[in-house]
N, C-alpha and C positions, 0 to 999 in steps of 0.2 A: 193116452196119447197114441199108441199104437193102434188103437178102434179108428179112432180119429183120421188116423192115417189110411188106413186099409180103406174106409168111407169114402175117403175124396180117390184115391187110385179104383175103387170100385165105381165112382160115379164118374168119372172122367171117361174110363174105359168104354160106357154103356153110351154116354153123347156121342164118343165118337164112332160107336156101332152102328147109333143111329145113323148117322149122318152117311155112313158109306151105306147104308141103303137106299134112304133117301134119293128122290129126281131131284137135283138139288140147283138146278140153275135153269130153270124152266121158260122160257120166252116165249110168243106169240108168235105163230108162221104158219106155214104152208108148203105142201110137197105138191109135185108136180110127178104124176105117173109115167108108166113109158106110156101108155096111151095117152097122154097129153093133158088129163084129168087134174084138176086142181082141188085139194083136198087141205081146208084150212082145221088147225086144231094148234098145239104147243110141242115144240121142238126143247128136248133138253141138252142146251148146249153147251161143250165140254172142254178139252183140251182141244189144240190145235191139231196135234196128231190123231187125235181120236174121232176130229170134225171130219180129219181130211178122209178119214175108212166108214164109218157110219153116222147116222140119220136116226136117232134117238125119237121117236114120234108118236104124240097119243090123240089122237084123233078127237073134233069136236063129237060131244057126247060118247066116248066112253074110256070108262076105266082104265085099260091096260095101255102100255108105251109098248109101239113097235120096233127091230131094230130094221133098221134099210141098210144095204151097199150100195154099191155106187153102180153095180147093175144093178139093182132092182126099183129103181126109181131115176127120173132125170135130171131133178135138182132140187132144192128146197131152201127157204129164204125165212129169215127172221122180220117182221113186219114192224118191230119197235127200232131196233137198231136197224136194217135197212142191210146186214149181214145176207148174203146171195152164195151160193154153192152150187156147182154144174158137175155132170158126172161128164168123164174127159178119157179117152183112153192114152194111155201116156207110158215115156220108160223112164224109169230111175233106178237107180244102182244096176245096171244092165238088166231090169226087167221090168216086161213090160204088161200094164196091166189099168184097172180102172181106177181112178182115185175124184172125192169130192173135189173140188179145186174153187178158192175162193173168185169169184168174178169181180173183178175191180172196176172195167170199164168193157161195154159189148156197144160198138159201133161197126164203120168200116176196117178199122184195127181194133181187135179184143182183147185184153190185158185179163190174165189168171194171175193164182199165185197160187204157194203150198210148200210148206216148211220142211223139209228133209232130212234127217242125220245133219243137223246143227246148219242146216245152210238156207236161202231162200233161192227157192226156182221162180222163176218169171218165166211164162210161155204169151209168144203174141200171135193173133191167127188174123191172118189178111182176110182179103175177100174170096178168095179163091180159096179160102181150107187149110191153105200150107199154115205149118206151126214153127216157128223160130223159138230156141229155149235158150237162156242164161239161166247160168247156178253163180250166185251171189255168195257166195261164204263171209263168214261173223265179223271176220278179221278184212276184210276188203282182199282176201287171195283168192287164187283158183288151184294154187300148188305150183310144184316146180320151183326152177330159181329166177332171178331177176328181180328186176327193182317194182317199185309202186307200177309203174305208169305201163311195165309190160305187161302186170297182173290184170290192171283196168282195162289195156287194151283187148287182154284174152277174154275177161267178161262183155267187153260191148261187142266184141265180133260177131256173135251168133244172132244178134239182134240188130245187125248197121243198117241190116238188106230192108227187115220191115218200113224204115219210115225212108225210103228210097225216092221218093217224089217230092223230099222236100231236104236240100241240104244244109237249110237251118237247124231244122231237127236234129239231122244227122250231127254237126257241128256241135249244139246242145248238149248233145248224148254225153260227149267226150267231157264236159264238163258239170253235170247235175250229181245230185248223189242217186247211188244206183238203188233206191230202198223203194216201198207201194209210193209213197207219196210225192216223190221225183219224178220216176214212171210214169205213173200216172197223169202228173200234170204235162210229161213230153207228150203223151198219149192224146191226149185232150186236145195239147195245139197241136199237134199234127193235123186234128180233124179240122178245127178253125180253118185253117192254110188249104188245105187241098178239098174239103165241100164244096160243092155245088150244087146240091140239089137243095130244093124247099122245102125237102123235112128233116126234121134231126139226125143229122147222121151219130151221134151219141145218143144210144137207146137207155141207154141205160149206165150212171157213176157210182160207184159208191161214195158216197163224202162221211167219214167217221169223224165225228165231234169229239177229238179224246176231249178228257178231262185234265185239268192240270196236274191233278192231285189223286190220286186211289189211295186205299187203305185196306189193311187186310187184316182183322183180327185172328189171334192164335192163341191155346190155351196149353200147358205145358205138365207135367210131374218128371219125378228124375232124382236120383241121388246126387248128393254133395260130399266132397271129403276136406271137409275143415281143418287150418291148422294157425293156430294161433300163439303167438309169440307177444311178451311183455316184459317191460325189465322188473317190473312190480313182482311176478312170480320167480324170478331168482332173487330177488331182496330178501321175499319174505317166504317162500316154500322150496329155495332152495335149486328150482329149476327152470328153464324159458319157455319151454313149449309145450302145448296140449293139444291131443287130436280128434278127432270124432267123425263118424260116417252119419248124417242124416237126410231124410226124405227131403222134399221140396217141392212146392206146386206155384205159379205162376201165372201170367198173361201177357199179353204183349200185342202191341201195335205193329203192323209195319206201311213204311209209308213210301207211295211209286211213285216217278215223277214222269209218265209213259211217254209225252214228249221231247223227253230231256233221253234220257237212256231205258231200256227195259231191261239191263245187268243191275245196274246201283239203285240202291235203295237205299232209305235211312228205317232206322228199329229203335223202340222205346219196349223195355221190359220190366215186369212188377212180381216179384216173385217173395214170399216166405218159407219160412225154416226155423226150425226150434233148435237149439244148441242148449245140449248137454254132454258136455265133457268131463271127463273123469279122469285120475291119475292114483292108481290104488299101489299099494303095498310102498310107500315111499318111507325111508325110516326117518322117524325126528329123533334127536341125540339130544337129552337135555340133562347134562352131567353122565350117571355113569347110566341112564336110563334111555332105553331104545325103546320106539313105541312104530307100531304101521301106522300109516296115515291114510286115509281115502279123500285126495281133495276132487272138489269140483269146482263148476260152471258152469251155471245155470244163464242162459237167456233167449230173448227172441230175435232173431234175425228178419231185417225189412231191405230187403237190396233191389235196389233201383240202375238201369243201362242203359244209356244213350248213345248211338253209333253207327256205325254205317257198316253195308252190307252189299256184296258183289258175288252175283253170279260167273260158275264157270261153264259157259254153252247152256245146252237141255239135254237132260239125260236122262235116263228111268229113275236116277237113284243122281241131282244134279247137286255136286258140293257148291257151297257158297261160302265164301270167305268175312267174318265179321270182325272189329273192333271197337273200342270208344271207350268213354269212359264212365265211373260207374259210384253209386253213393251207399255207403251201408248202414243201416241204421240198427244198433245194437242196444234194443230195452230189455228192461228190468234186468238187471244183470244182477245177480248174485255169484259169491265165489269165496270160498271157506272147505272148512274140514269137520269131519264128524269123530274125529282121534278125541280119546283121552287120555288128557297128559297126566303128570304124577302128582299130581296136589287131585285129581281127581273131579274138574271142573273142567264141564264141555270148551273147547278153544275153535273159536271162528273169528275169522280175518277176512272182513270183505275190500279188496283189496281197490276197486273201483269202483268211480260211481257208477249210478243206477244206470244213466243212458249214454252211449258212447257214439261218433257218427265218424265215418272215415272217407276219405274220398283214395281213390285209384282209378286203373284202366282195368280192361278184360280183352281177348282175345281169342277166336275159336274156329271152328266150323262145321256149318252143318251139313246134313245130304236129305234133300227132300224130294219127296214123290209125289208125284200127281194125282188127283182123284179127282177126275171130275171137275171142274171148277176150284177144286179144294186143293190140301195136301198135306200128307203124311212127312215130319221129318223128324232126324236124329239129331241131334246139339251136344256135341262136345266145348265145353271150353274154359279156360284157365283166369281164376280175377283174383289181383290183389289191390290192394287198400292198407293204409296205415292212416295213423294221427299221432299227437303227442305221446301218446301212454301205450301203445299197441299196433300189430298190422297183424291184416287176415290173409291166409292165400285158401281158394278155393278151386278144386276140381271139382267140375258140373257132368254130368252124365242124363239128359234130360229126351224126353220122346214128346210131341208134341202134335197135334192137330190146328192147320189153317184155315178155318174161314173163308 
């Protein structure tokens, strides 16, 4: 059991090596030089914060990925998903410096975007160059005190001035949601309204087709500290509880629902565990005879978790909050003693049947890290379960890789 063991934490280990090596989210694009030079080959595309600083790029015909900054190239675009990036000179957090910045919409008003210490920046640029910024934060604030409607007004102020020739727009503004896909459609009628000319004044939109539904598969190892309670084991060995520390490996679903929320998500989890429990030096008293006893408990554990899942912001290292509820399915059970009593004839008591199934909740949280397209996390969390004859409480300690 313990080879067994080391095997799967030894092969889990090496997938997930691989994979942080690996280009691991590769699409189809194209960079655009500072000379002006277009150069198509495959862009590997990664985090948002990682989009927003470099340009991961391996050029048709060969080998190696370049990295680019945002000075050394002047934009680059993904050709399947229709994903546009501009290098932009810009200030955040009082400095100021070059950043990717996604392109949403480049007409006579040009809509960016670019995520920051947990907030969304929107920059609009007239015709004339000038650059109007709002910073949108998670929570619909900006800081400070005051009610909803002064926070909203402190976001729209820096951007009233850009759609200035039309005060429908303006009017709009005060009531759309302030996110890419509000904006941008205020963006778009503005041009409707105020063009005149016969050619496109919309050079160029992005339109992303989310999906309803994403999915992320994750593969898991981790300890468990089991502890088990029956009234069957004070009946007949005298005592209620039994404990044990073992391994565990697992897998698990998670499921996005990107135009409903990108915090909540729902998680389906599959995980095994071997239980073997022991309780040694216990005395049996059978007249004036004392004997040690070594009982066990022998079985497999099959735990099943269905529940929901909510992020708190993005962070290096972002906790997520989970619970729900959860099925355990406990086969081949064996449970007895290897004591011999005073007549001299081995004495076992199997005190349950073979398969036992229990239903509870669990509750926990994780912190995970980004990699790439991927992500690295840690899962703490606490499950209990009972049925007629028994209940299990478990502490989970699990490290896991996302897909």
């Amino acid at each position: 059991m313990k080879q067994t063991k080391n095997w799967l934490i030894i092969g889990f280990l090496l997938c997930c090596t691989s994979a942080l090596k690996a280009q691991v989210n590769p699409h189809p694009g194209y960079i655009i030089t500072l000379q002006n030079d277009t150069i198509n080959g495959t862009i590997d595309y990664r985090t948002a914060t990682h989009n927003s600083h470099y340009c991961i790029f391996q050029a048709a015909g060969n080998s190696e990925y370049q990295t680019f900054s945002p000075t050394e190239i002047n934009s680059y675009r993904l050709t399947d998903t229709g994903k546009y990036y501009v290098s932009r000179t810009i200030e955040l957090g009082d400095t100021k410096k070059n950043y990717f910045l996604e392109y949403l919409i480049k007409g006579l008003v040009s809509l960016y975007y670019i995520s920051y210490n947990e907030a969304d920046y929107f920059f609009f640029e007239d015709e004339l160059g000038q650059m109007y910024t709002t910073c949108i934060t998670g929570n619909g604030e900006i800081g400070g005190t005051g009610n909803w409607r002064q926070h909203r007004s402190q976001m729209i102020r820096p951007i009233f001035e850009v759609f200035r020739e039309s005060p429908n727009i303006q009017r709009k503004l005060t009531e759309s949601n302030l996110d890419k896909k509000g904006l941008s459609e205020l963006t778009r009628e503005y041009h409707n309204e105020i063009c005149t000319s016969a050619e496109e004044c919309v050079k160029f939109e992005y339109d992303k087709k989310e999906r309803m539904i994403e999915l992320k598969l994750h593969a898991a190892v981790g300890i468990a500290y089991y502890t088990l309670n029956a009234s069957q084991l004070q009946e007949n060995w005298g005592f209620e509880e039994m404990a044990q520390i073992a391994y565990s490996v697992g897998v698990g679903v998670d499921m996005y629902f990107p135009r409903a929320s990108n915090k909540f998500y729902t998680q389906f989890f599959l995980s095994y565990s071997p239980i073997n429990m022991k309780k040694k030096n216990v005395i049996y008293q059978k007249g004036s005879i004392q004997n040690p006893y070594c009982y066990h408990l022998d079985a497999t554990l099959i735990n099943t978790q269905l529940g929901c899942a909510y992020r708190l912001g993005n962070k290096k290292w972002t906790p997520i909050l989970q619970a729900g509820i959860l099925c355990n399915f406990i086969n081949g059970i064996k449970a007895g003693t290897n004591a011999i009593i005073e007549d001299g004839s081995e004495w076992k008591d199997y005190l349950f049947s073979t398969k036992q199934i229990s239903w509870g909740v669990y509750g926990g949280i994780t912190f995970e890290h980004p990699i790439k397209q991927h992500a690295l996390y840690t899962n703490f969390n606490y499950q209990y379960s009972k049925n007629a004859i028994l209940n299990l409480q478990t502490l989970n300690c699990r490290i896991g890789y996302k897909f």
